[in-house]
BALOBA-1460 file (C-alpha; in Angstrom, 3 decimals):
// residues 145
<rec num="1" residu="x" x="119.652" y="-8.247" z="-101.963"/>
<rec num="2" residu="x" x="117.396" y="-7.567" z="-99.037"/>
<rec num="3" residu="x" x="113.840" y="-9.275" z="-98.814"/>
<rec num="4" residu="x" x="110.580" y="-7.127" z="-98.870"/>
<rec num="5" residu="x" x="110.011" y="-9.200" z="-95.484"/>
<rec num="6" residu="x" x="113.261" y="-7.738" z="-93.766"/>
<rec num="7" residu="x" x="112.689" y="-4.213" z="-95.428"/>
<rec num="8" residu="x" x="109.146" y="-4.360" z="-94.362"/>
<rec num="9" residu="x" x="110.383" y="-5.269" z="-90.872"/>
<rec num="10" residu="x" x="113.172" y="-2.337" z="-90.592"/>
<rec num="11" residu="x" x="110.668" y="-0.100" z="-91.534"/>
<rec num="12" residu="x" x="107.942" y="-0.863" z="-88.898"/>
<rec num="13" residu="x" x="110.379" y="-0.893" z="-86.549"/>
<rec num="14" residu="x" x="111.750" y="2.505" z="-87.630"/>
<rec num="15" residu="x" x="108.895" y="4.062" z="-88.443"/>
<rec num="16" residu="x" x="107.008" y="3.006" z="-84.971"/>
<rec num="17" residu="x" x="110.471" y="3.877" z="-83.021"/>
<rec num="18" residu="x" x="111.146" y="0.759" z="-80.693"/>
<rec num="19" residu="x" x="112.271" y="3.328" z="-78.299"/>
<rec num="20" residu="x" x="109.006" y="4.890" z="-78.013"/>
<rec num="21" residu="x" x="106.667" y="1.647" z="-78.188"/>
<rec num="22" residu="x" x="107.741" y="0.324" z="-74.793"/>
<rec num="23" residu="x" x="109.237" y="-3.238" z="-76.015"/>
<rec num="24" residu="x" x="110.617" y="-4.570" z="-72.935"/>
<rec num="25" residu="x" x="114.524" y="-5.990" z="-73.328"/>
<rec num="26" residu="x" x="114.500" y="-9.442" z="-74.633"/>
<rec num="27" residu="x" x="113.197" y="-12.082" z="-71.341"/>
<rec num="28" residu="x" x="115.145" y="-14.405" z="-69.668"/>
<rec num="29" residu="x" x="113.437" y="-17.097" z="-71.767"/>
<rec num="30" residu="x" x="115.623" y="-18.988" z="-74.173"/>
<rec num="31" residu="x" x="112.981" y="-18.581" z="-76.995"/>
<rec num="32" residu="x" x="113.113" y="-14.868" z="-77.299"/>
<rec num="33" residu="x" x="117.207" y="-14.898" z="-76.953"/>
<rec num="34" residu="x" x="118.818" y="-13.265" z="-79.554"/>
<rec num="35" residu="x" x="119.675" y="-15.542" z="-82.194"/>
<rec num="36" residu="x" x="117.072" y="-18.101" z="-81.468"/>
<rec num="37" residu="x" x="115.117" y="-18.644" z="-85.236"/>
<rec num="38" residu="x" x="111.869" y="-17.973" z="-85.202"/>
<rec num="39" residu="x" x="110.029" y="-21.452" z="-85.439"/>
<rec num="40" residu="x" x="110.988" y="-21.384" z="-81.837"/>
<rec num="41" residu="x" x="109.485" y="-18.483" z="-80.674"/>
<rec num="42" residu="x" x="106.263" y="-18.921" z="-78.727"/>
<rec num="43" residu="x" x="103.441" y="-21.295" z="-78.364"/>
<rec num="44" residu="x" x="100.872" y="-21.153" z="-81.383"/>
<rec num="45" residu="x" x="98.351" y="-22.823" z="-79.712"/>
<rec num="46" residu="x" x="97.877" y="-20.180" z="-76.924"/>
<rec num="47" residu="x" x="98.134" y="-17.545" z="-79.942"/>
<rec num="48" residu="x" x="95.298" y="-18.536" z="-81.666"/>
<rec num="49" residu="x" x="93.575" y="-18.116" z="-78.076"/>
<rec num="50" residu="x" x="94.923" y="-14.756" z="-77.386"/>
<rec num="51" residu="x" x="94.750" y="-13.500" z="-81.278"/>
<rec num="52" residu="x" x="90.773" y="-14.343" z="-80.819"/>
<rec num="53" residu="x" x="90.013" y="-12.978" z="-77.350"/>
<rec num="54" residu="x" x="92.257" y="-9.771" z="-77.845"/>
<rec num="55" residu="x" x="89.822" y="-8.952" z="-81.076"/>
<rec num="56" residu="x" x="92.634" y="-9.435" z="-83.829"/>
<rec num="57" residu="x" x="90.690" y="-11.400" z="-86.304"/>
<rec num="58" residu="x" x="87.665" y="-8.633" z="-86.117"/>
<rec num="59" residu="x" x="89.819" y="-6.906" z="-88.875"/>
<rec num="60" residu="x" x="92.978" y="-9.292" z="-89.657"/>
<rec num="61" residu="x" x="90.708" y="-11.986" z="-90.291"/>
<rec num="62" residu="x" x="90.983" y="-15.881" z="-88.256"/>
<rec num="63" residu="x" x="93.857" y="-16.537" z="-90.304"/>
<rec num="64" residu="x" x="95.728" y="-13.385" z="-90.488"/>
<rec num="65" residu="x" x="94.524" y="-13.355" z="-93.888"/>
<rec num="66" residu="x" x="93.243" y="-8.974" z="-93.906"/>
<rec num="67" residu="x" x="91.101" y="-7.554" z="-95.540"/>
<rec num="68" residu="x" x="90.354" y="-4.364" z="-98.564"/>
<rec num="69" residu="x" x="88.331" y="-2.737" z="-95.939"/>
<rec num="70" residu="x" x="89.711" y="-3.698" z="-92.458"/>
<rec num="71" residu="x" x="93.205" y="-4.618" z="-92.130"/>
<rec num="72" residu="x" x="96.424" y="-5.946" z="-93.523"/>
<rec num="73" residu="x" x="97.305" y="-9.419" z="-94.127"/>
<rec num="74" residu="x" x="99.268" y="-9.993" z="-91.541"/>
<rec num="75" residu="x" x="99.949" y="-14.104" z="-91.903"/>
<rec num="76" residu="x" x="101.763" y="-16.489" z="-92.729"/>
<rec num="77" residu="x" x="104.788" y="-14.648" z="-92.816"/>
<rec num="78" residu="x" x="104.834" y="-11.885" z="-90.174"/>
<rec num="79" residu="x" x="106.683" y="-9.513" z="-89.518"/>
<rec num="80" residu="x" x="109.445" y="-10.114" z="-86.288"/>
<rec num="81" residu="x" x="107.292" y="-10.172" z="-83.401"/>
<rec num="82" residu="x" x="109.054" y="-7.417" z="-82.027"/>
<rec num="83" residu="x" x="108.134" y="-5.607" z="-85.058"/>
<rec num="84" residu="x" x="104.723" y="-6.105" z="-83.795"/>
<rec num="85" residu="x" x="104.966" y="-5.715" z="-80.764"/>
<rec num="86" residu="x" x="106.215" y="-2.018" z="-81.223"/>
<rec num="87" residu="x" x="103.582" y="-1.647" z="-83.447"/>
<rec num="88" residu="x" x="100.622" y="-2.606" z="-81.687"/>
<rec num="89" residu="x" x="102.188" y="-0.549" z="-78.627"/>
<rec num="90" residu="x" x="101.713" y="2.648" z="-80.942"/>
<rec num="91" residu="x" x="100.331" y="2.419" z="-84.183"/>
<rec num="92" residu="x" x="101.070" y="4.719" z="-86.700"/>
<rec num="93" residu="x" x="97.062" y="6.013" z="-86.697"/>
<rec num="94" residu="x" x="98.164" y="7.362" z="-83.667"/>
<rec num="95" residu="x" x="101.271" y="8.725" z="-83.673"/>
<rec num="96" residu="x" x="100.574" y="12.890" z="-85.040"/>
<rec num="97" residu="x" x="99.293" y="14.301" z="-87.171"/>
<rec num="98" residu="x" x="96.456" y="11.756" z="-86.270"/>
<rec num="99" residu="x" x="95.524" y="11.983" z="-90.296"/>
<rec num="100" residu="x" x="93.390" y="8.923" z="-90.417"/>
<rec num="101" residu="x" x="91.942" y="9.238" z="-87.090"/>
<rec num="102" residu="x" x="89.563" y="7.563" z="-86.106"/>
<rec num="103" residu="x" x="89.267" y="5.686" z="-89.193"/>
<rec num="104" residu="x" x="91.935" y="3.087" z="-90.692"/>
<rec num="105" residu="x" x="93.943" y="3.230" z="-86.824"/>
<rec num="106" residu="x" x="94.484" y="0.313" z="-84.797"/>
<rec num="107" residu="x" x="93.728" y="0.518" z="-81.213"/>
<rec num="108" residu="x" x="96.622" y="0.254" z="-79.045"/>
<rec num="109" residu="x" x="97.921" y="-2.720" z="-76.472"/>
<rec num="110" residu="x" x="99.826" y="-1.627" z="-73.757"/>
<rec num="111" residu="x" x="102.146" y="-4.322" z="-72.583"/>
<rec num="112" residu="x" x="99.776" y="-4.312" z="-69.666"/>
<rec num="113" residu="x" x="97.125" y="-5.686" z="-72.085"/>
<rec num="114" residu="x" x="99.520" y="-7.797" z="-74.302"/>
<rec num="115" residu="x" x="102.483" y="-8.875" z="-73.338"/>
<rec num="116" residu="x" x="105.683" y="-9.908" z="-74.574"/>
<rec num="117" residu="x" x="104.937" y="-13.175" z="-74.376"/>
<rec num="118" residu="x" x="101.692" y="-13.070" z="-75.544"/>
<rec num="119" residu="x" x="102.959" y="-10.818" z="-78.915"/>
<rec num="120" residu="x" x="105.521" y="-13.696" z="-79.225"/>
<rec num="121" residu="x" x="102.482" y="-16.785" z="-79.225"/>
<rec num="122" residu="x" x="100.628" y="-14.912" z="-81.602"/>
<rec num="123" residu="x" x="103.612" y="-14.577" z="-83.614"/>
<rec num="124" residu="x" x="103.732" y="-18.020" z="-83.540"/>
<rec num="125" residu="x" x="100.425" y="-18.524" z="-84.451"/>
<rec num="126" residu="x" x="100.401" y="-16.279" z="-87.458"/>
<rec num="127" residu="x" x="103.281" y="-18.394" z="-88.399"/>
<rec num="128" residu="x" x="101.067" y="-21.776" z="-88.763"/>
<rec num="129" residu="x" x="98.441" y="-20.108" z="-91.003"/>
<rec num="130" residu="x" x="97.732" y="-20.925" z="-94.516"/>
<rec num="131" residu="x" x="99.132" y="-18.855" z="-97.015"/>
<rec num="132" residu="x" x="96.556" y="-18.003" z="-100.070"/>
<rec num="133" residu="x" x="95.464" y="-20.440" z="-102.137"/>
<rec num="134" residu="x" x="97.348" y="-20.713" z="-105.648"/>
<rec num="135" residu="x" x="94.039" y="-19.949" z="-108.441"/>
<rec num="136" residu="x" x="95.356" y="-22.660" z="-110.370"/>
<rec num="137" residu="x" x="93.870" y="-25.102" z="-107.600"/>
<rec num="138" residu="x" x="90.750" y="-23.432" z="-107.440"/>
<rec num="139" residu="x" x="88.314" y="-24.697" z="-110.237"/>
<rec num="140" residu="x" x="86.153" y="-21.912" z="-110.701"/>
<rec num="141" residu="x" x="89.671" y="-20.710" z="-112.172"/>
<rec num="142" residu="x" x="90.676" y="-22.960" z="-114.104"/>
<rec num="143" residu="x" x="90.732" y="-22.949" z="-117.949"/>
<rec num="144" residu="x" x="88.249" y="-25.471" z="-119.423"/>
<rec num="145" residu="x" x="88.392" y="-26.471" z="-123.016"/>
């Protein structure tokens, strides 16, 4: 049975057309090899830099976490960062018939503005968020006799 996570990820990549989003081949870096898992892709630390001076958590929120209004969650389990990356080279807002323009679009990042490598340490960082917190911890939700 195929996850939602690795449907979610075909899609975006389909949908966006790697082809079209200008994801350069895979570096000479062993991180972003094919094959290499995922924990070792990137460097969180710089993520969190680049995920807050690039303007991501404006609408994804610090921790990835979305928003009704602004944007999808996007953390703690992202999509492949090259799923990303072809997204955030041409988001679907963008793409024709431009039907939620301007509203509801992400801008787009040129490899120029974001590289590889830099779509690869946010990655990383998204990875080291928080999921939600289960209600059952939170006591304004808990049953009381």
């Amino acid at each position: 049975m195929i996850s939602t996570r690795l449907l979610a990820g075909a899609i975006a990549v389909l949908f966006v057309g790697v082809g079209q989003a200008q994801v350069s081949t895979y570096s000479t870096n062993a991180a972003t090899a094919p094959g290499v898992p995922a924990e070792n892709v990137g460097d969180a630390q710089r993520g969190r830099t680049l995920f807050v001076q690039n303007g991501c958590y404006g609408c994804h929120g610090y921790d990835g976490q979305g928003g009704s209004y602004t944007a999808p969650r996007i953390a703690p389990d992202p999509l492949p960062w090259e799923a990303i990356a072809a997204f955030i080279r041409s988001p679907r807002g963008l793409v024709a018939p431009y039907l939620a323009w301007p509203f509801d679009v992400m801008p787009a990042f040129t490899s120029r503005m974001v590289s590889d490598r830099d779509v690869q340490d946010i990655y990383a960082y998204l990875r080291t968020r928080p999921g939600p917190t289960d209600l059952k911890n939170v006591p304004t939700f808990q049953r009381r006799p």
